[in-house]
N, C-alpha and C positions, 0 to 999 in steps of 0.2 A: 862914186860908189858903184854904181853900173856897169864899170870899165873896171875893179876890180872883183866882184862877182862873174864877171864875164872869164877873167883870168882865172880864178877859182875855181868855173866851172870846168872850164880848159884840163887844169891840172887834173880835178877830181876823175874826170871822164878818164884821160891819160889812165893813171890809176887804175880804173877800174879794167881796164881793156888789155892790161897787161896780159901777156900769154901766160896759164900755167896758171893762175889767181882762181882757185877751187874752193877756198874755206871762207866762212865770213873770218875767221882770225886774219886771212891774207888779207881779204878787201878791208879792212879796220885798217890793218898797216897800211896797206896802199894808198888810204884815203889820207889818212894821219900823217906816215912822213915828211909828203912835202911842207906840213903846214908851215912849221917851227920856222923854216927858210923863208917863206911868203910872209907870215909874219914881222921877223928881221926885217926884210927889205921894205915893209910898208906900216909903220909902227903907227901911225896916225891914222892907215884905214881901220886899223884894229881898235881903236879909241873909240871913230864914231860909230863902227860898228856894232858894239855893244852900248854905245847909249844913248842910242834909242831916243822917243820922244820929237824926231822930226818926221813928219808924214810921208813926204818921199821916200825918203832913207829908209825908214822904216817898212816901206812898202818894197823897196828895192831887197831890202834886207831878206822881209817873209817871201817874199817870191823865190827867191833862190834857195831858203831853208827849204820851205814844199819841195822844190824842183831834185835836190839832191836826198831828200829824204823819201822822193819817189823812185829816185834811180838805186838810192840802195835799198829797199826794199822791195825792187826789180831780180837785183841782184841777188838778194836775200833769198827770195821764191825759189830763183833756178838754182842757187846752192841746196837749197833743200829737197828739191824735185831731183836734183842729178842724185844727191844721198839716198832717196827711196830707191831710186831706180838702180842703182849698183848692187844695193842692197838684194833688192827683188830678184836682178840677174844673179848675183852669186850664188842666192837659196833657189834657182830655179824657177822662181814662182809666175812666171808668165808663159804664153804657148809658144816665143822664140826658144831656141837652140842657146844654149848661155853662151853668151861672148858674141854672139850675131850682130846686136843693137850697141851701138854706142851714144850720147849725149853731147849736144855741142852748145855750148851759151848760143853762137851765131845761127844755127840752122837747126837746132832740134833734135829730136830723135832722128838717128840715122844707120844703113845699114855700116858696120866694122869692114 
């Protein structure tokens, strides 16, 4: 089970790190499409993965939930922090020059 949350985690990140991925609508798809496939090809880890009731597994399981539930809601923040800020730039509303600062997931606020 460890060996396929670890692949999981693999893809999920893949996903997220996609160039151009701006919207939580994208990050939902990105995280979502590959599943259907992973699932196909591992139809038995999808079994014991939902039932639960063994202590390892289960623990292997909730560690990995936490784990990705923390990377999108990483993710979630900066979509919503980059939305303020475009916003803010376009009305003006800070002491830059609008169009000066731009937003990068990687490095932050930055000069354009």
């Amino acid at each position: 089970m460890r060996h396929h949350a670890g692949e999981r985690d693999v893809l999920i990140g893949a996903a997220l790190n996609k160039p151009g991925l701006c919207t939580l609508r994208d990050a939902v798809d990105a995280v979502i499409d590959p599943q259907p496939g992973y699932i196909r090809r591992h139809p038995s880890c999808v079994e014991r993965w939902f039932a639960r009731g063994h202590g390892a597994l289960d623990e292997t399981v909730r560690t990995f939930e936490e784990s990705q539930a923390g990377r999108f809601w990483h993710f979630l923040a900066w979509a919503a922090g980059n939305k303020l800020f475009e916003v803010a730039r376009r009305r003006g509303a800070t002491d830059e020059a609008p169009g000066q600062w731009v937003l990068t997931r990687a490095q932050g606020r930055q000069r354009a």
